[in-house]
Every structure is written in C-alpha cells, then in structure tokens.
C-alpha positions in Angstrom: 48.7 -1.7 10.0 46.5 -1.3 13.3 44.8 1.9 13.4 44.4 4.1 16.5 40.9 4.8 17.9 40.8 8.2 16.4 41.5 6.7 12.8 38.8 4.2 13.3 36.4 7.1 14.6 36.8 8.8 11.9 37.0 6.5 8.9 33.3 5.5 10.8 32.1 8.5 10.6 32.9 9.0 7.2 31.4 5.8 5.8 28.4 6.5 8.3 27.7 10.0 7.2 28.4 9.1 3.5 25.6 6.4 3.8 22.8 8.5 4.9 24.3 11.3 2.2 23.5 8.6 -0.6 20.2 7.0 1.1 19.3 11.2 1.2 19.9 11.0 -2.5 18.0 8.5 -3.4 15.1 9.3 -1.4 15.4 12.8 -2.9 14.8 11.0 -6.5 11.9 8.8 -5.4 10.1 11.9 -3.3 11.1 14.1 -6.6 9.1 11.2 -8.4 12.1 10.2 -10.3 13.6 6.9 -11.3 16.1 6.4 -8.8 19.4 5.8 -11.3 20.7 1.9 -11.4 24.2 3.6 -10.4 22.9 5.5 -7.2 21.5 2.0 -6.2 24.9 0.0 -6.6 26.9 2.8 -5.0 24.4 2.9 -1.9 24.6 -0.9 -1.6 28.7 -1.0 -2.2 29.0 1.9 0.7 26.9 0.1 3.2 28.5 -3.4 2.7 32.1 -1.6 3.4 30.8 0.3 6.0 29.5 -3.2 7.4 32.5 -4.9 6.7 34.8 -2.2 8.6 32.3 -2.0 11.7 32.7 -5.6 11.9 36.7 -5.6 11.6 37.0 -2.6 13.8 34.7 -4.5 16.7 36.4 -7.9 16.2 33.2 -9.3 15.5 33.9 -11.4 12.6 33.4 -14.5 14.4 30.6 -13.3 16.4 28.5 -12.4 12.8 30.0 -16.0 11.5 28.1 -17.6 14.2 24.7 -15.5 14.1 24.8 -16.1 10.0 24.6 -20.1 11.0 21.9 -19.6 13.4 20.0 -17.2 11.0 20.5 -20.0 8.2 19.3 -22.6 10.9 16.3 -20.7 11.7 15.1 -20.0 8.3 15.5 -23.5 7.6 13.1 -23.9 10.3 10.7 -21.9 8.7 10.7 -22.7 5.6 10.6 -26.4 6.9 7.6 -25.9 9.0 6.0 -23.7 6.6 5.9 -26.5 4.2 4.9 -29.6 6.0 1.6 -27.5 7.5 0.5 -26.4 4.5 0.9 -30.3 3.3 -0.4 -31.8 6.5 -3.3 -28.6 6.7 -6.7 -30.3 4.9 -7.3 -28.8 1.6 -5.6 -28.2 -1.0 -4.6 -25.6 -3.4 -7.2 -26.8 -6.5 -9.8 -27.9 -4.1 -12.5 -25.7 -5.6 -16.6 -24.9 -4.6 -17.0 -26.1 -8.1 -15.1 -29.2 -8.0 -12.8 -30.3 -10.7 -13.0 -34.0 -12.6 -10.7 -36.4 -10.8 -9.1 -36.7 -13.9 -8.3 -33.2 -14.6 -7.5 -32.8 -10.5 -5.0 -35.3 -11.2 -3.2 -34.1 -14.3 -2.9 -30.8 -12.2 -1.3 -32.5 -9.1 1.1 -34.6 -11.4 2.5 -31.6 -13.2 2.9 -29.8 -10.0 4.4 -32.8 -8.3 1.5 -33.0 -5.6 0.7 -36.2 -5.9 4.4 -36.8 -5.1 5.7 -38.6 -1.1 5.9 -35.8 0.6 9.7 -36.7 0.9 10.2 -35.9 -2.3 8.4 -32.4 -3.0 10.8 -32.1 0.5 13.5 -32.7 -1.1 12.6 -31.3 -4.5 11.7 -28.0 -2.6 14.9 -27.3 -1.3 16.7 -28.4 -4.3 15.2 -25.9 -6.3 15.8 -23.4 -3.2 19.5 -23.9 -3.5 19.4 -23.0 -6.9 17.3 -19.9 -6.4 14.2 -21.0 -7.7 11.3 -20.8 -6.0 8.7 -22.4 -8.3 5.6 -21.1 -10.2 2.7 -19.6 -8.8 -0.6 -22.0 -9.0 -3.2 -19.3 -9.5 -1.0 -16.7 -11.2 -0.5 -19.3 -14.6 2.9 -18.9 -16.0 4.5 -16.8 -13.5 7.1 -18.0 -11.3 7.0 -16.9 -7.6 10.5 -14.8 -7.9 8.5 -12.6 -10.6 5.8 -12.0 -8.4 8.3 -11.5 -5.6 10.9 -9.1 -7.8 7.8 -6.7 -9.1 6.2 -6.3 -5.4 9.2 -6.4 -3.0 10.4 -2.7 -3.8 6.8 -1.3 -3.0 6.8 -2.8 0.9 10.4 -1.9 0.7 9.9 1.6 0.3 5.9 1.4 2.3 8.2 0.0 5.4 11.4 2.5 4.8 9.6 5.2 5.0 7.4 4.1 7.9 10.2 3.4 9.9 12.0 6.5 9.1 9.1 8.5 10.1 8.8 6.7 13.3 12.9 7.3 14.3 12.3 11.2 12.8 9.3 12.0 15.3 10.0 9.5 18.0 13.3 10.1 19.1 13.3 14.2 18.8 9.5 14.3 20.3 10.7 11.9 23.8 13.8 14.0 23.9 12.2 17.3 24.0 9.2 15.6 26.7 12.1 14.7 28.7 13.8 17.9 28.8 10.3 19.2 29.5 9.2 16.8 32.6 6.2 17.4 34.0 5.4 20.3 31.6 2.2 20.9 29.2 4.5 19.4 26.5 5.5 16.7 28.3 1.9 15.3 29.2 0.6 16.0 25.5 3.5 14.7 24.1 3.4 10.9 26.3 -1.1 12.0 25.8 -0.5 11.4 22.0 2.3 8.6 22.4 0.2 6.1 24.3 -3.1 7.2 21.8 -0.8 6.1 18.9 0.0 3.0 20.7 -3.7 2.4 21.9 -5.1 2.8 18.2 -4.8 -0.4 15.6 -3.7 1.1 12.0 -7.0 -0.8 10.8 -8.7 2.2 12.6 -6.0 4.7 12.1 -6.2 3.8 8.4 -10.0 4.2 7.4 -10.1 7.6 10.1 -7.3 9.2 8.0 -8.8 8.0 4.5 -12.3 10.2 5.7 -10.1 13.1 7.0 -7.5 14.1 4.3 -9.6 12.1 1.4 -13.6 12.7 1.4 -13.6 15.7 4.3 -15.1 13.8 7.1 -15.4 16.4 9.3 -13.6 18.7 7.9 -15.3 20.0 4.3 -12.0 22.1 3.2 -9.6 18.8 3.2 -12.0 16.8 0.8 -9.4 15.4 -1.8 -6.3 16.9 0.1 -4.6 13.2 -0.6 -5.5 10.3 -2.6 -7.4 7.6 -0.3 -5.6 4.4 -2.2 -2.4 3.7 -4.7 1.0 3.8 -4.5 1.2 5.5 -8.1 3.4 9.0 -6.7 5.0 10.6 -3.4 1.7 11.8 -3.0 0.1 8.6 -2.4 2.6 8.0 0.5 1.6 10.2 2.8 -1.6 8.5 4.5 -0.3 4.5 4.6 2.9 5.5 5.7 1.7 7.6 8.0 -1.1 5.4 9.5 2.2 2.5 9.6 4.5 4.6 11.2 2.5 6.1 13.5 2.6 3.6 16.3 6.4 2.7 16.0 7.1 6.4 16.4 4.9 6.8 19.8 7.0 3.5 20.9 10.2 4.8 20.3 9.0 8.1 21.7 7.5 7.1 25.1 11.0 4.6 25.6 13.0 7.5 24.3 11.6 9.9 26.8 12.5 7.5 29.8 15.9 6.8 28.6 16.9 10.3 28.4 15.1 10.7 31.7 17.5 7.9 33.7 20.7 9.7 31.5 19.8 12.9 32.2 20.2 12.7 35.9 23.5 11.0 35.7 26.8 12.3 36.8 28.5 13.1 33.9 25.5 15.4 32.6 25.8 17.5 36.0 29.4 17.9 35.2 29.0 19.1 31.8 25.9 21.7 32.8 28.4 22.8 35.5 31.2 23.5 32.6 28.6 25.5 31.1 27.7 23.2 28.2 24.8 24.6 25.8 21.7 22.8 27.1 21.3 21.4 23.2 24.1 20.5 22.8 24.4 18.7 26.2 20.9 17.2 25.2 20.8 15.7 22.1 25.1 15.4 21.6 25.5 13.4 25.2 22.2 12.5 26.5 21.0 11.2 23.3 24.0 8.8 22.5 24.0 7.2 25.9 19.8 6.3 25.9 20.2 4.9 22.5 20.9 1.5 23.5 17.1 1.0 24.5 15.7 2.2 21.1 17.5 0.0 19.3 16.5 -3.0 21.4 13.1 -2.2 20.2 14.4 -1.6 16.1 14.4 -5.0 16.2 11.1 -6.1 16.9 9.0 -2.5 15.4 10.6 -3.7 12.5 8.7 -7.3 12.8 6.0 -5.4 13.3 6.3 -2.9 10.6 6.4 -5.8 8.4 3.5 -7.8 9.5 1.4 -4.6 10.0 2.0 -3.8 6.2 -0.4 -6.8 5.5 -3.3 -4.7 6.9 -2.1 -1.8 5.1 -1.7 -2.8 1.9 -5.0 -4.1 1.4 -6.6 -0.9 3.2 -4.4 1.8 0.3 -4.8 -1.2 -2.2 -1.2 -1.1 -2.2 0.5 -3.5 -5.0 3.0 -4.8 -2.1 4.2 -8.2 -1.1 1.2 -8.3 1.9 -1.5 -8.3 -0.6 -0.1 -11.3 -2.1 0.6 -13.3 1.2 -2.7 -12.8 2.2 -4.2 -13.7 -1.5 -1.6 -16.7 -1.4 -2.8 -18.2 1.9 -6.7 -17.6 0.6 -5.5 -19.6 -2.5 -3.6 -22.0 -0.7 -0.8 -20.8 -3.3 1.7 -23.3 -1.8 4.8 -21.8 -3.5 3.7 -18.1 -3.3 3.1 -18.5 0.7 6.5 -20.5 0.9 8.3 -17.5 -1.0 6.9 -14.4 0.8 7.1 -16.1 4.2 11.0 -16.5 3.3 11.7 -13.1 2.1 10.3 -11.6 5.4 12.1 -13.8 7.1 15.7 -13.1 5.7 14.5 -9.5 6.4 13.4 -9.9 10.0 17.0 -11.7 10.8 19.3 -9.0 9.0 17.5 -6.4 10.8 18.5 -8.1 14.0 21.8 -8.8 13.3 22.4 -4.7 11.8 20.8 -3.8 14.9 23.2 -6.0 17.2 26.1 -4.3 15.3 25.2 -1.3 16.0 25.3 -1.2 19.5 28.8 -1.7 19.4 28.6 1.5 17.4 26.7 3.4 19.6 28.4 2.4 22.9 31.6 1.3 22.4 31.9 0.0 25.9 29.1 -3.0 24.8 31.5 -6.3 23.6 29.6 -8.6 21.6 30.8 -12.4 22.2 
C-alpha cells in the first residue's frame, strides 16, 4: 500500500513527537535522581529505530544509508587500523617503566600479552577478537577487560554530552531567533555580545571561572557552596560541567541561527504571510524557523565532534568518572587496548551522528533529495 503525503506526515509526526515524549521521560527520571527503568530504555530505543526505519522508507533512502554504512565501516577500519600501527611503530612501550623491569619479567609480560608477537599477527589477532566483540584486557587496570571499563563509563559521557548538547539546541536556537526578530536592537547586540564571548572563551577557563563562582564565592560571598565544584554523583552535580560544555555549542548555533532566520525572514513567502495577517510568533518560529534549520544541522554534525573531544577536558576538570578520563589515562599508560577501545567507540558515535543528521534534512526540508 503507498501512503499519501499526508499519511506519511502524520505517521512522522507521531513517531517524532512520541520520541521526545519518551526521551522527556527518561530525562525526567535521571533529573528526578531516579533509576531510569530497563523498560523505558528498550521502548525509547525500539521507537527511535522504527522512527528511523520509516524516515528512511518514506525518503527512499535505503540505498543511500546502505552505502554511507560501508563507508562508515571503511572509515572506522581506517581508524582503528592506524590507531594501532602508531601506537606499535611510536617508541615506547606500555611496561616501559622509570623503574625498569628485569628482561626476564619484561618478557613474560610481552609474551602473555602477545607483544612480542610480528606485528602481523597482533594485526590480525586484533581484529579477530574485534569481530567477536572483544576488545581485550586492560594492561594497567589487571583483570579487567576494556568492554568493562568501556560499559561502566560510557553512560556518564553519554548523559555529560546529552545534556550539553541539549542545552546548546535549548538556548541557541530560541536566543538567535529572538536576536533576529530584534535586529539591530539592545537585545540583538547583547545577545551576538554574549555569543561570540562564549565562542572566544576555552571551557578550560570557563570551567575553573564557574567552579570559583557557584562553588567557593569568588566574588560573590552569598553563592559559596551554591553547587558542588566536582562529581557526577546527582542532578546537582550537572549543572556546572554541563554548562561550561554546552556553552560554546549554544553561542554557535545561536550566532548561525540568528543569520539564518535573518536571510528567511526577508524572503517572499514571509511578506506574504505578515500580509495575511499571520501572528508574528507564529510566523516566526512555525515558518521562519523550519526553513533556516538546514544550517544548524550542518553544524550538529561537527559541535557534536566537538562536544565529544571537549568532554576530555571536562572530565578531568569535574573529576568526572567518564570515558575521557580514561583515554587520556590510557594514552599516559600507553594502555594499547584501552586507547584502541575508546578511540573506536567515539568513532562509531561521531559517524551515526552524521548519518542521523543527514537524514534529517530530508526531514526538515522535504525538497533536499539525498543520492
């Protein structure tokens, strides 16, 4: 059965709005500082996939995501290829010590790790045991393996870089919106003042500023102990690294929302609809919005690479327990299979985020083809 455009509309918006229902939900239990229920979890991942899986259908673009899964599985190939012949060919090694080990002891090490091994073989034995979803066992964290380490600290810069990128879409898109519609106003030049000061500032200063504002009241006496300075042990202890991440992202997507709306907003079809008398809200946010979208989601893509690679910093500014403390540990301990793991997970996550983001602008402006 082929469905009309309206059908397709509005089984999208149904699975769309459902989605953010259940990713409300959730966020409700984590903010509530409940355990978000195993269910809740399933059902938020099942309604995503068919809401996937029907934007992809709908769009024809079955063969189009076909073809960017092959290059995604080519590229991360790539990486984790490169990755592992320059930490081989890079002089050092992982048990190479200030106080330096007995050869004989060095070698028993080496052996059961397989590093005195051709390098064609721990190749070889490398992706083997990537295949079948094993990535090894840590060399400085004895007796765990690397998917452990991975599984306990994946969820906290999950949530660190949700929640920094929600902030940044919550402020950036309404605060360039409301500049624009206020061009050349006191708003307007405070507004793009504060944008390009959040994108001037480096979250290793934002970080430590915050920390002496809201934590030890530096200058301010009456916010000493206002929020905790380090942790991720509640909601509470959110507030300042997600704040200090998402703070440049949001004055991104605000100064490029704020010139999108401004090309829109002169067009054509926005003079025909003040002219039918169309509330200046609604014309604002319900048609200029959706047509200077397209930019902001160009960006997504790349504020989300940098979202993940500025979580490194943050992490070990909050002492966060998060996957960029142990990259950065890992490549101090030249923990070969630790720096192999981490550097794969944030690559799978860098090329889904592109590929959601290229499906969505089929969503937002059906008029873009994908081919």
């Amino acid at each position: 059965m082929k469905w009309s455009h309206q059908q397709q509309l509005f089984v999208g918006r149904v699975l769309g709005w459902g989605l953010i229902a259940l990713i409300a939900v959730a966020v409700g239990f984590d903010l509530g500082d409940y355990e978000i229920p195993t269910a809740l979890w399933y059902v938020t991942i099942g309604w995503g996939l068919m809401g996937a899986v029907f934007a992809i259908i709908a769009q024809n673009l079955l063969m189009y995501v076909v073809k960017r899964l092959i290059e995604a599985t080519v590229v991360i190939w790539l990486i984790a290829s490169l990755t592992f012949l320059l930490l081989r060919f890079i002089p050092g090694g992982p048990f190479d010590t200030e106080k330096a080990l007995p050869p004989e002891v060095k070698a028993n090490i080496e052996a059961k790790y397989g590093l005195n091994d051709p390098i064609g073989k721990q190749y070889a034995d490398f992706f083997a045991k990537l295949f079948e979803g094993d990535l090894g066992e840590s060399y400085k964290y004895i007796g765990r393996s690397v998917s452990d380490i991975i599984g306990e600290s994946l969820p906290v810069s999950a949530q660190l870089g949700f929640y920094s990128m929600l902030l940044a879409f919550v402020i950036g898109i309404p605060l360039g919106v409301f500049a624009a519609s206020k061009h050349n106003t006191w708003f307007d030049t405070g507004a793009m003042f504060a944008a390009i000061s959040g994108v001037a500032l480096p979250s290793f200063v934002v970080g430590p500023l915050l920390v002496m504002m809201f934590s030890f009241g530096v200058p301010f006496t009456f916010l000493y102990g206002f929020l905790p300075p380090a942790l991720w042990e509640s909601s509470i202890y959110y507030v300042l690294p997600v704040l200090t991440l998402g703070m440049r992202p949001a004055a991104i997507i605000a100064r490029l929302t704020r010139s999108s709306v401004l090309e829109v907003i002169q067009s054509d079809f926005v003079r025909t609809a003040k002219a039918k008398g169309v509330a200046h809200m609604t014309l604002l946010y319900k048609h200029v919005l959706k047509n200077s979208l397209i930019p902001v989601l160009t960006i997504s893509g790349p504020l989300v690479a940098g979202i993940l690679s500025g979580s490194f910093v943050i992490e070990i500014i909050f002492a966060i327990p998060g996957m960029g403390k142990h990259l950065v540990q890992s490549v101090t301990n030249r923990d070969y299979p630790l720096i192999l793991g981490v550097t794969l997970v944030y690559s799978v996550m860098l090329v889904i985020a592109n590929l959601i983001v290229d499906i969505l602008y089929t969503v937002v402006d059906p008029r873009i083809q994908l081919t």
